[in-house]
VMD Tcl script that draws the C-alpha trace (Angstrom):
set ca {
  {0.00 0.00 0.00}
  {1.49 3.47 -1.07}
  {1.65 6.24 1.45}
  {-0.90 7.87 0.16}
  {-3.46 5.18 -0.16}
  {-7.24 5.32 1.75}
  {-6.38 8.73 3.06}
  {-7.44 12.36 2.14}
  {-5.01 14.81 1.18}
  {-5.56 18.41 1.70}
  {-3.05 21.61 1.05}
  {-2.73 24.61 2.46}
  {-1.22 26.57 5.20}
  {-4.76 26.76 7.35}
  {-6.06 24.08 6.65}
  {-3.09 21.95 7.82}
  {-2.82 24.23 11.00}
  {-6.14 23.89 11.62}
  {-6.02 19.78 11.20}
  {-2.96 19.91 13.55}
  {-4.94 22.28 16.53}
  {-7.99 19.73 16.42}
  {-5.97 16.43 16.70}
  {-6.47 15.38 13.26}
  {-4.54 12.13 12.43}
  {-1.88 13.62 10.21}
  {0.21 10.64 7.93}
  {2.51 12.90 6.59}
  {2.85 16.43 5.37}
  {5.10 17.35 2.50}
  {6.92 21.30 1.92}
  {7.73 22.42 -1.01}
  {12.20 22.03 -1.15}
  {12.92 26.45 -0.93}
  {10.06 27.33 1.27}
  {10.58 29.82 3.66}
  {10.38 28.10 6.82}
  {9.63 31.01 9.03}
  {5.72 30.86 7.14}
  {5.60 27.25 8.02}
  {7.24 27.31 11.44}
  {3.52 26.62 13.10}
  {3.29 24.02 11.31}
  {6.59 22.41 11.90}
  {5.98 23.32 15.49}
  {2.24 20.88 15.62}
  {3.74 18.75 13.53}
  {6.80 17.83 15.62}
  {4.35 17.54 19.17}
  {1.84 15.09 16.77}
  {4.97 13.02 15.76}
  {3.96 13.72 12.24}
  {6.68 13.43 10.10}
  {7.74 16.72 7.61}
  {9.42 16.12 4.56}
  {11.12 18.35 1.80}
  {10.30 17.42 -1.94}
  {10.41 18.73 -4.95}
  {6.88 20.92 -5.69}
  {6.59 18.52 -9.04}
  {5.91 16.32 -6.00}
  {3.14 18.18 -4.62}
  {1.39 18.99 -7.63}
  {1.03 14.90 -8.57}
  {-0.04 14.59 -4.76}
  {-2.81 17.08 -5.11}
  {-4.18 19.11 -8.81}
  {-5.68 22.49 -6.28}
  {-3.27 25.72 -5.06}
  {-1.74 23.78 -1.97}
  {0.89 26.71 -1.59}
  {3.58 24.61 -1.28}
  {2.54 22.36 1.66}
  {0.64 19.00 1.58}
  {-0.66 16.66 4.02}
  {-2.20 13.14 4.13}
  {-5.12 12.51 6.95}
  {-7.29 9.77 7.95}
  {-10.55 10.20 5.80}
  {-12.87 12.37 6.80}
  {-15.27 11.02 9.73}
  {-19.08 12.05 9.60}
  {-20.76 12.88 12.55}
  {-24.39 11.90 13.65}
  {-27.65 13.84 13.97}
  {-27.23 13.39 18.10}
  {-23.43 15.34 17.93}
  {-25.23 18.52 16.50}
  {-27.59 18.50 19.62}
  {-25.10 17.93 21.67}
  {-22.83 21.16 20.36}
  {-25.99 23.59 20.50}
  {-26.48 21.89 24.53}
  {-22.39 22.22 25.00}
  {-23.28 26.24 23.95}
  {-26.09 26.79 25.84}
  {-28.15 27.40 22.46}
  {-31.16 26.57 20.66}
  {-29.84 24.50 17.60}
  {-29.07 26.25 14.62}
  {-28.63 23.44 11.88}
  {-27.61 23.60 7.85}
  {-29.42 21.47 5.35}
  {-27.82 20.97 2.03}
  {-30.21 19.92 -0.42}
  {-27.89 17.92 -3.35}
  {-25.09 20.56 -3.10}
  {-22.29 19.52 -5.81}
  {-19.92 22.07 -6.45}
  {-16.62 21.27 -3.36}
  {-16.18 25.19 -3.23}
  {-19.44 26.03 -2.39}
  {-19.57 23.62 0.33}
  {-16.12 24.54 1.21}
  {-17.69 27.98 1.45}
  {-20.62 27.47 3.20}
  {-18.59 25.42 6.17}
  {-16.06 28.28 6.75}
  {-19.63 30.71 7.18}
  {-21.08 28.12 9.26}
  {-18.02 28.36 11.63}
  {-17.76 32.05 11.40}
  {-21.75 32.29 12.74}
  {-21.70 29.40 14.98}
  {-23.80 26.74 12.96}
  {-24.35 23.72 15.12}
  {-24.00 21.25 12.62}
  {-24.83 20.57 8.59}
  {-26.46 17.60 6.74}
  {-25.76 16.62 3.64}
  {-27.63 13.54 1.63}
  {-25.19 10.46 0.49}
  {-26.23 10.68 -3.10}
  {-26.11 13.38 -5.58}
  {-24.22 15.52 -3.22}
  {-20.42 16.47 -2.93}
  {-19.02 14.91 0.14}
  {-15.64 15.80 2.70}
  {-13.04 16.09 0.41}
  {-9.46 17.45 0.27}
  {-10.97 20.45 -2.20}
  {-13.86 20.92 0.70}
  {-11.22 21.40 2.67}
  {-9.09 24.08 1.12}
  {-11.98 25.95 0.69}
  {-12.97 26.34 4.32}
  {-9.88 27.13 5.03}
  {-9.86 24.79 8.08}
  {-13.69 24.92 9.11}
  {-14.09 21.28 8.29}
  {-12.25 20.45 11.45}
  {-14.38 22.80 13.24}
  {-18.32 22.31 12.21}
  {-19.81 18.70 12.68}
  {-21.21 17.35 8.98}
  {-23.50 14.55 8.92}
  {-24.52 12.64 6.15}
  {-27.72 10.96 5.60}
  {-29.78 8.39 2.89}
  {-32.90 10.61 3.28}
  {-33.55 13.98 3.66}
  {-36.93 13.94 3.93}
  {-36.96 11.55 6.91}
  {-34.07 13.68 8.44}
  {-36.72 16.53 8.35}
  {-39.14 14.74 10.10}
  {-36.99 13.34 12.57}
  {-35.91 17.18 13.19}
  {-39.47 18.42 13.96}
  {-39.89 15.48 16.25}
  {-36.78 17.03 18.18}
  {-38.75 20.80 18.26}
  {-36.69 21.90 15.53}
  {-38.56 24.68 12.77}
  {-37.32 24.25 9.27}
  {-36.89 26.99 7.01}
  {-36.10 27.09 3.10}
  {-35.97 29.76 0.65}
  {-39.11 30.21 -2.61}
  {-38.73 32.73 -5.37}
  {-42.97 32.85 -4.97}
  {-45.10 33.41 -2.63}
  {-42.94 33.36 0.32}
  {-41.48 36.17 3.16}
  {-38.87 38.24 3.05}
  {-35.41 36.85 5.02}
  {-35.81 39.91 6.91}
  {-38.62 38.51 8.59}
  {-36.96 35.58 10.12}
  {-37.62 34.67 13.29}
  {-34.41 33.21 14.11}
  {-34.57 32.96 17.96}
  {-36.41 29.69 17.62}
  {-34.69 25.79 17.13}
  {-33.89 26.44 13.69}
  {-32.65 24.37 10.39}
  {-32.65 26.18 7.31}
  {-32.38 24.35 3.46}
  {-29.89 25.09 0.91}
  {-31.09 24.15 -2.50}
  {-28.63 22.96 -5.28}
  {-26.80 24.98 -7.51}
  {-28.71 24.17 -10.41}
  {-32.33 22.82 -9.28}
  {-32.90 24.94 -6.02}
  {-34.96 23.10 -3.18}
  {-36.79 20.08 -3.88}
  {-40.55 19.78 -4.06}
  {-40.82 17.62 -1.49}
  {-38.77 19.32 1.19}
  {-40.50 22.54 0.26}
  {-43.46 20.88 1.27}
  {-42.42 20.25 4.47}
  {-40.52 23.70 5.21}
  {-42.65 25.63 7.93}
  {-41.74 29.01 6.61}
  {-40.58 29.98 3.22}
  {-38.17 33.21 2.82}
  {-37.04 34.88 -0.36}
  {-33.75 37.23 -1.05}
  {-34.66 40.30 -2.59}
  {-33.67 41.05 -6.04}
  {-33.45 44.26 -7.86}
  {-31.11 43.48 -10.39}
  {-31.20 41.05 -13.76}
  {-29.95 37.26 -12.28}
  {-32.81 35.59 -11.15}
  {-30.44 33.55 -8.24}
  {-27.34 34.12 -6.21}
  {-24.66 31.44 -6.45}
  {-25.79 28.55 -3.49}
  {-23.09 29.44 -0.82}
  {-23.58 33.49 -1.15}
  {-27.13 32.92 -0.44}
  {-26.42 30.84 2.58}
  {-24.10 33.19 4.20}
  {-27.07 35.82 3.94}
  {-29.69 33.36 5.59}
  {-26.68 32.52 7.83}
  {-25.83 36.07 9.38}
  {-29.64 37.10 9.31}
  {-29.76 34.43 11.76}
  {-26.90 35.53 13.72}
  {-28.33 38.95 13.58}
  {-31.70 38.24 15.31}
  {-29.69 36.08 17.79}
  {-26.90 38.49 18.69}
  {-28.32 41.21 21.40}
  {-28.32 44.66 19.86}
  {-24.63 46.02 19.83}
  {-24.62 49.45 21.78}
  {-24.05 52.72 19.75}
  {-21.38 54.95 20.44}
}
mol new
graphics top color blue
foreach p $ca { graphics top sphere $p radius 0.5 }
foreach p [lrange $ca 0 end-1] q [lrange $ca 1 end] { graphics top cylinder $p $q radius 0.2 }
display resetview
């Protein structure tokens, strides 16, 4: 078996630091031969108290090892664990919060997920679910776009989203997606209560079928020509409008 075999590998300066800070099994990490080492020097630093070992190649290397901008430092990690639906109730308990919770209806483009986990982190998100098929999974692209939130923000994946739905309203949570027609605006979220909001894809939007069970329905506002905003830009709006109403009002000056 190579070294590289049944593991993930993910590049980047944060994204390695970040694996390093939340005890991520680490393999091996690569540097480009030339690097400064003074830029790298937390790395070397978690690597050495991990025991992972640091190597100097040529960057040929680390472009066959991974095809996205790793900026001259690699790493291989155990694969990516999922969590499970209880772990995302058990964060929003840890925080003394009502749960705030992510779904991703058939997301498939890594950098939008990517981008919508390093949000999630930024406001606090409790947890995101993500359906087995169709949908873009933890991967070492995921990674490098959230810039390290995948170590941070508890994913779970699931055969049915529909059921996962159900099985959220059973545990008081209110679910939330976003209509073109007929719905409210964002504004009028009322985010203080055990909330899980839906992400449709980038192409299709929401299904039918979890629109139908969505207990309120928000629009964005739009004033220009696109008819949509990319999948993760519209999530980070839902996302800090929820933040917003949760947050207590900052004091003026």
């Amino acid at each position: 078996m190579s070294e590289t075999e049944g593991t993930e590998m993910i590049g980047g300066k944060n994204p390695i630091v970040e694996a390093l800070r939340s005890g991520r099994e680490l393999n091996k990490i690569w540097i480009a031969e030339g690097l400064n080492k003074q830029s790298i020097g937390e790395i070397t630093t978690l690597a050495k108290k991990a025991g992972v070992v640091v190597q100097a190649v040529p960057k040929k290397k680390l472009d066959q090892l991974l095809d996205v901008n790793h900026q001259g430092i690699v790493a291989s990690v155990a694969a990516y664990t999922y969590a499970e639906l209880d772990d995302i109730f058990a964060v929003a308990e840890q925080r003394g919060e009502d749960p705030f919770i992510l779904l991703l209806d058939e997301l498939e483009d890594p950098h939008n997920l990517g981008s919508i986990l390093r949000t999630a982190d930024a406001v606090g998100v409790h947890g995101i679910i993500i359906p087995k098929r169709r949908s873009v999974g933890l991967t070492g692209v995921v990674a490098k776009a959230s810039t390290g939130a995948i170590e941070h923000v508890p994913v779970v994946r699931v055969v049915n989203l529909g059921q996962t739905v159900d099985e959220l309203k059973k545990k008081g949570v209110w679910i939330a997606g976003t209509d073109a027609k007929g719905s409210a605006d964002y504004r009028t979220m009322d985010a203080t209560l055990p909330l899980a909001v839906i992400i449709g894809s980038e192409g299709k939007g929401m299904s039918r079928l979890l629109k139908e069970k969505c207990d309120f329905l928000y629009h964005l506002p739009m004033r220009g020509h696109v008819t949509s905003l990319n999948a993760s830009v519209a999530a980070s709006l839902l996302m800090y409008e929820v933040l917003r109403k949760r947050l207590p009002n900052p004091s003026t000056p």
